[in-house]
N, C-alpha and C positions, 0 to 999 in steps of 0.2 A: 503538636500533631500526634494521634493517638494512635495511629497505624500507619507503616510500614510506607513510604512514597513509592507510590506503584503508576507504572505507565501501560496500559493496555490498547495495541493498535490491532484493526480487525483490518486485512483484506480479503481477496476474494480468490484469490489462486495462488497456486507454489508458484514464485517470483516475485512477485508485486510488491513484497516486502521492501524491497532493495531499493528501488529507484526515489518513491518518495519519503523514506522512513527507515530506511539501511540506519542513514547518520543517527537520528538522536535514538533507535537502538542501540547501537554501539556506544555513543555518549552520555546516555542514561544510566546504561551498564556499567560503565569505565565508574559512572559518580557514586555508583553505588544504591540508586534507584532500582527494584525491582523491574524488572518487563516482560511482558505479557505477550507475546503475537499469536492471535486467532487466524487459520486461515478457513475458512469456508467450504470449498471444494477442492477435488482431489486431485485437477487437472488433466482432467480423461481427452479433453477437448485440444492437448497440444501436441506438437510433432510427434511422430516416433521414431525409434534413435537409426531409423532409416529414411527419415526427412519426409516418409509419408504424412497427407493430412488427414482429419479424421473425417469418414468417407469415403477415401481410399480404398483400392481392396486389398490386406492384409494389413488394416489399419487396427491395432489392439486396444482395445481403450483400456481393460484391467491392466496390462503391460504398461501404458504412458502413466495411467495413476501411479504404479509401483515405482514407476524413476523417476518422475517429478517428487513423491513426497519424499524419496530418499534422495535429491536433491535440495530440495527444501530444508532436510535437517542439517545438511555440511553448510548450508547459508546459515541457519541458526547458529552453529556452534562458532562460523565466523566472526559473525557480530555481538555474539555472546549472549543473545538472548537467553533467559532464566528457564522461561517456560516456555512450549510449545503446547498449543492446544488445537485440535480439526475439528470445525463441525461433521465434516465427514459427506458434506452431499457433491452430488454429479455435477459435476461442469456443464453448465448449458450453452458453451460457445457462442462465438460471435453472433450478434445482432444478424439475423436472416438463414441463419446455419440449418442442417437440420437438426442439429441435437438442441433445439431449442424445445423442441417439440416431444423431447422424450419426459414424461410423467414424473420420474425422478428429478430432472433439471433443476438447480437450485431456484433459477428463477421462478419454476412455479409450484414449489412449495410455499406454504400459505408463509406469512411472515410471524403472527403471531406463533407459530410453532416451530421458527428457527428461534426468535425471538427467546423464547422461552428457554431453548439453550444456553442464548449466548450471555439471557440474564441470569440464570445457574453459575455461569464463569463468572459472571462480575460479582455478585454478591460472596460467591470461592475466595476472589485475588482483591476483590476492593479496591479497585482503580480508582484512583482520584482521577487521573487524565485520562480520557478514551480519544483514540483517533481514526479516522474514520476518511470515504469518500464524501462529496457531497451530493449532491440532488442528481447531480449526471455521471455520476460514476466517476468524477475526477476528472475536474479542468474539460467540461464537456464528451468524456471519453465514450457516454451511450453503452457501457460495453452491459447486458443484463445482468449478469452475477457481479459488475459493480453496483448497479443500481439497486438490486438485491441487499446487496451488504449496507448501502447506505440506510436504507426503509429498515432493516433489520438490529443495527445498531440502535438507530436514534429510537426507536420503539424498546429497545433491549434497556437502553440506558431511562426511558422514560416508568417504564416498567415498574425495573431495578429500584431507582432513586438514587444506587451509587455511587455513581461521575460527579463530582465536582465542578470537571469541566471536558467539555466536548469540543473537538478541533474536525475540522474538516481539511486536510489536503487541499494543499493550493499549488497552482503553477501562475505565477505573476507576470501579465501579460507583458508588462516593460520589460523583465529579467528574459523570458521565451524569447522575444524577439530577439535581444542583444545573442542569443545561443545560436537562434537560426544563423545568423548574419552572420557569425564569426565560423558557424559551420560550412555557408556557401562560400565566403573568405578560404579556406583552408580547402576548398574542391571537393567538400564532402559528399557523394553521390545519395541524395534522400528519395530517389525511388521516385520524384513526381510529384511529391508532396509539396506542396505550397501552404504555409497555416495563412490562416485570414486573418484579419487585423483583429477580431473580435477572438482569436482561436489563445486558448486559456485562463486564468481567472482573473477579473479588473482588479489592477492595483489597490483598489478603494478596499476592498474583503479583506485583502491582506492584513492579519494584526498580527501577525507571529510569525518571527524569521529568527531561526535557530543555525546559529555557525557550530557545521560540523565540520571543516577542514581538515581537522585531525584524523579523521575517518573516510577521508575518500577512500583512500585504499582497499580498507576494510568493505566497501561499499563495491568498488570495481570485483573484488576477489569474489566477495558473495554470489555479486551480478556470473562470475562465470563459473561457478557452482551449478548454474541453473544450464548446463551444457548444452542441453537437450533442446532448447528455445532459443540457442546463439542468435541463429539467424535470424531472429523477428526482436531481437536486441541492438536494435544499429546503435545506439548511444556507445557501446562497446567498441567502435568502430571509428571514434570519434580521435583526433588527435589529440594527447597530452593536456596541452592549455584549455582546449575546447571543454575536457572531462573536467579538469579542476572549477574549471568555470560552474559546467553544468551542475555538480556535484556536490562541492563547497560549502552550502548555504539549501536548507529546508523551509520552507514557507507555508504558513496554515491560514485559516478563517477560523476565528473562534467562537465558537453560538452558542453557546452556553458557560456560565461562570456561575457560582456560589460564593465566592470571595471575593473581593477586591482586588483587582487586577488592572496592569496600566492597559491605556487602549492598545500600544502598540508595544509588544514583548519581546525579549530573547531569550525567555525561558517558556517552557509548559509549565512549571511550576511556578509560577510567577503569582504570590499571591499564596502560596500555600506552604509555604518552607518556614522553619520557627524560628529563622535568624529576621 
């Protein structure tokens, strides 16, 4: 290999890092793989550290930017990520919000002209691995600035030309269930939530399942770095075994490969290492 194995993961807000991609940041790091996390937007669209939502009246959006990304950076240095890079645009909030509607919103900047940033960073760091959401912002999640980030990625990476290979974020619907069920076992209160049979991604997509056990920790610690969004973090909330369970084990869909690679992996680099 002629350059440097580099892992570059893009989400969409300060946090998002942590839950699906905390672990192989941390275990990628540990291996001595470079890593890359892109975050998109600045987080204008989260609580504020007086539990206002945005909307509210004395609700600060420059203020919640300011402490989410410097919560975002104490996540970084937990998990040890190498590099930190921002696109730098506005949070467009949830699906029907109004700040969807604001001109800046990530969402409705054109794509080719985030694109064209975020292929500047790759062709910078040379990711052989990019990871990403998929088509619905992750396991169906609809949320616009992930959907954003996904169209923005695979156009980035298509661009570019230099991913190797591209994963998309998976939540495997046999693994979801078994978490739901050992959470309503344990009296976890989910707020009303019920997922549908169909609710995250069919086991069949799964081709990459990455054991990061050695990293839950580092994963939980990050998760509560992010202070300011506690409360819309119930996985935090969850008991012990519930956490290791949930936590333990990272799962992708992989769409794109340049190498030879088994169908079903426990590495991202799989295929690309010179042993």
């Amino acid at each position: 290999m002629d350059r440097q194995l580099t892992l570059m993961v893009v989400h969409a807000h300060p946090d998002d890092e942590c839950l699906s991609t905390g672990g192989i940041l941390a275990h990628y790091t540990a291996e001595g793989v470079r890593t890359v996390l892109v975050t998109c937007t600045n987080g204008e669209q989260g609580d504020d550290q007086d539990g206002r939502k945005p909307g509210d009246p004395g609700h600060d959006d420059a203020a919640v930017a300011e402490r989410r990304l410097a919560e975002l950076r104490e996540s970084v240095a937990i998990l040890g990520i190498d590099h930190l890079e921002l696109l730098g645009y506005r949070d467009s909030g949830m699906e029907g919000w109004e700040g969807n509607g604001h001109a800046d919103a990530f969402a409705n900047v054109p794509v080719e002209t985030a694109a064209a940033k975020l292929a500047a960073l790759m062709e910078h760091y040379r990711p052989q691995v990019v990871v990403t959401y998929d088509e619905t912002g992750g396991g169906g999640y609809g949320h616009p600035d992930h959907v954003q980030t996904h169209r923005v990625t695979v156009a980035a990476t298509e661009s570019s030309g230099v991913p190797d290979k591209l994963y998309y974020t998976a939540m495997p619907r046999t693994a979801m269930k078994r978490m739901f069920e050992m959470m309503v076992e344990h009296g976890v209160d989910l707020g009303g939530f019920e997922p549908s049979d169909d609710f995250g991604t069919p086991d069949e997509r799964v081709t990459t399942v990455v054991d990061v056990a050695p990293y839950v920790e580092h994963k939980l610690k990050a998760l509560k770095a992010h202070e300011s969004q506690g409360e819309n973090i119930f996985l935090l909330r969850m008991p012990d075994d519930v956490q290791q369970t949930a936590f333990s084990h990272e799962a992708f869909e992989r769409v794109l490969s340049k190498v030879d690679a088994p169908a079903h992996e426990e590495d991202l680099f799989a295929g690309l290492r010179d042993d």
